[in-house]
C-alpha positions as CSV (number, residue, x, y, z in Angstrom):
1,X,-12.7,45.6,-13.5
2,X,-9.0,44.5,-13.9
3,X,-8.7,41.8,-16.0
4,X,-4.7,41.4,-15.9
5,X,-3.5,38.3,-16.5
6,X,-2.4,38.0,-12.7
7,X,-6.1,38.6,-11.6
8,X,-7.9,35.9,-13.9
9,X,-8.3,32.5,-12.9
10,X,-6.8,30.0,-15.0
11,X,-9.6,27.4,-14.4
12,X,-6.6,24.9,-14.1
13,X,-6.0,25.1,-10.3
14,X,-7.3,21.7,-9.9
15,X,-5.1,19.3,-8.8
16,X,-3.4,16.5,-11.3
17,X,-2.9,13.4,-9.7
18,X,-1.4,10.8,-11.5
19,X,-2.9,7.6,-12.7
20,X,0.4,5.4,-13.3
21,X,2.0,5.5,-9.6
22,X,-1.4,5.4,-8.2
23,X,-2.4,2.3,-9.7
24,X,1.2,0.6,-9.4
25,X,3.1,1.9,-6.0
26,X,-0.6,3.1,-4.3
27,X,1.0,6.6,-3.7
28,X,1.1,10.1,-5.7
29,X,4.7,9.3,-7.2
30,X,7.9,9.4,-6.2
31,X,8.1,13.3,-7.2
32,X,8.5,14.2,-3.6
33,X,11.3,14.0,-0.9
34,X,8.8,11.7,1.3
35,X,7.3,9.8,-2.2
36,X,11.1,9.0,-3.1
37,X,11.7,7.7,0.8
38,X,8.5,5.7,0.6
39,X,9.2,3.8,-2.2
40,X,13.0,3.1,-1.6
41,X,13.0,2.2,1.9
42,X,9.3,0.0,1.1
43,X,11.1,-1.7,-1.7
44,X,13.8,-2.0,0.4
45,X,12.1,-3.9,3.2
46,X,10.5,-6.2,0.7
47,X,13.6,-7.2,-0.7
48,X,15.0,-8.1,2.8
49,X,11.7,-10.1,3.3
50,X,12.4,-12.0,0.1
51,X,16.5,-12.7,0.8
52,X,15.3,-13.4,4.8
53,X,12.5,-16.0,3.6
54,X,14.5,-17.5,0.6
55,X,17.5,-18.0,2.8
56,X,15.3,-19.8,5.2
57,X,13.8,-21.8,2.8
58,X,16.8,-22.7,1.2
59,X,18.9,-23.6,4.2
60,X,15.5,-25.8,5.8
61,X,16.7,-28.7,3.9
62,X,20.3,-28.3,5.4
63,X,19.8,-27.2,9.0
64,X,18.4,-30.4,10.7
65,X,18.0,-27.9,13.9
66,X,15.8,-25.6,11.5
67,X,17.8,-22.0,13.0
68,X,16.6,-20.1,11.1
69,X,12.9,-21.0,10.8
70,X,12.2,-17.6,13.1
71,X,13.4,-15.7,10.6
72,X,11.8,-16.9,7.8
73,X,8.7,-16.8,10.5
74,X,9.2,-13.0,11.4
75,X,10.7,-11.9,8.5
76,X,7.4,-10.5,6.4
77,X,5.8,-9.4,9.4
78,X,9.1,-7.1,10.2
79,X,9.2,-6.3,7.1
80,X,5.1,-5.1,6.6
81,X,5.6,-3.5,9.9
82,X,8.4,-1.5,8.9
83,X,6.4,-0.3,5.6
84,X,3.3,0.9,7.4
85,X,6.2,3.3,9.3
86,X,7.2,4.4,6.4
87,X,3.9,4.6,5.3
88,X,2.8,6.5,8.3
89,X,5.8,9.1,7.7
90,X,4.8,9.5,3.9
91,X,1.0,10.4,4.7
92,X,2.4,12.8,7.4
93,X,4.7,14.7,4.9
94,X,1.3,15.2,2.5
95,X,-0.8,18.4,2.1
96,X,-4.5,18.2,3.8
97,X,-6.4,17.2,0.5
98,X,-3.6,14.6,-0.7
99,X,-3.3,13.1,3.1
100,X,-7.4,13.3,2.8
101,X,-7.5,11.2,-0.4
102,X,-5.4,8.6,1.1
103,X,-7.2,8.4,4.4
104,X,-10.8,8.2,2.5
105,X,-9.0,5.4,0.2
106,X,-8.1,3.6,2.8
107,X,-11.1,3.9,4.6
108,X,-12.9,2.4,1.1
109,X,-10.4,-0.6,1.1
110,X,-10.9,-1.5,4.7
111,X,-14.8,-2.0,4.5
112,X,-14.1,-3.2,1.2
113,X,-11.7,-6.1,2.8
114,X,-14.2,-6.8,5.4
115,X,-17.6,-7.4,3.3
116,X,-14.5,-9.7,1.2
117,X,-13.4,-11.6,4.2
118,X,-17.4,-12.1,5.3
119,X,-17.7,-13.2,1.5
120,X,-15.3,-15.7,1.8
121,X,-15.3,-16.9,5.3
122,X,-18.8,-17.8,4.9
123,X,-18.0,-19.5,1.7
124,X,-15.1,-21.1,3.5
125,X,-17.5,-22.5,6.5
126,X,-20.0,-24.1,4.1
127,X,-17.6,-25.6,1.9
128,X,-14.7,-26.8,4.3
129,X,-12.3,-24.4,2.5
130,X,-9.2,-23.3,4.1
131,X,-8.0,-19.7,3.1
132,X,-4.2,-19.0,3.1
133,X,-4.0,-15.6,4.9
134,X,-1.2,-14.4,2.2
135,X,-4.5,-13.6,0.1
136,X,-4.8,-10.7,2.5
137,X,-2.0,-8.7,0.4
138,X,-4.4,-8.8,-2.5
139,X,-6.0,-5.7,-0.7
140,X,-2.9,-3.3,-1.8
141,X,-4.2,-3.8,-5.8
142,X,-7.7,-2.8,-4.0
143,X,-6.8,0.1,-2.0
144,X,-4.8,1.5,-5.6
145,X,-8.2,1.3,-7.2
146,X,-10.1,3.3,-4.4
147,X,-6.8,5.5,-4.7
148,X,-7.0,6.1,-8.2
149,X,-11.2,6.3,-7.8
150,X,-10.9,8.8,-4.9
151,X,-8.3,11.0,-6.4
152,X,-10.2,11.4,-9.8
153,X,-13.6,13.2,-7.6
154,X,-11.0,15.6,-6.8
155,X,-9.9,17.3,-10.4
């Protein structure tokens, strides 16, 4: 039996996904031409959101005719919209088992969401709350820890 060094497996071919972007940006890092887009053009978008919504706010008191109330209305929905694209494009740029961990986190966050939202709702119809839909965002931090879960099955 040959036992070069080219021959023997290293027993390190698994691969090393990294916990820090995971559980901050939801992605594998920024090491990648499609990681890099991702997380410029996303940050991007949300500080359009956040100029479009604080103008709108800001000006509200100013405007009696309230202009600019669509785009404070529109603005994060544009603005989510457009980072689900670039979403979309990142996952499409992945190898099979990254695009795979993703998917399956994703998958986690969604039924995760939903048993939340049947949590609450119910919660909400007994006790006469009212739930500000913005609470929805708090899924992202969710879908990082099914992320970061997912991805560690796979070293």
């Amino acid at each position: 039996m040959n036992t070069n060094p080219s021959n023997v497996p290293s027993g390190d071919d698994s691969p090393n996904w990294p916990a820090t972007p995971i559980l901050t940006y939801g992605t594998f890092g920024a090491r990648t031409p499609a990681g890099r887009r991702y997380h410029i053009r996303s940050g991007i978008a949300l500080a359009a959101m956040a100029v479009c919504m604080l103008s709108g706010v800001l000006t509200r008191s100013f405007d009696p005719t309230h202009r600019l109330d669509l785009v404070t209305m529109f603005a994060p929905g544009a603005a989510f919209i457009y980072i689900a694209w670039e979403f979309r494009r990142y996952l499409a740029a992945l190898d099979e088992l990254a695009r795979r961990i993703q998917l399956e986190s994703i998958a986690w966050t969604y039924l995760s969401g939903l048993a939340i939202a049947m949590l609450l709702g119910g919660l909400a119809l007994v006790y006469g709350w009212r739930l500000n839909p913005f609470w929805f965002i708090v899924l992202e931090p969710v879908r990082a820890g099914w992320l970061y879960f997912v991805s560690r099955r796979y070293q």
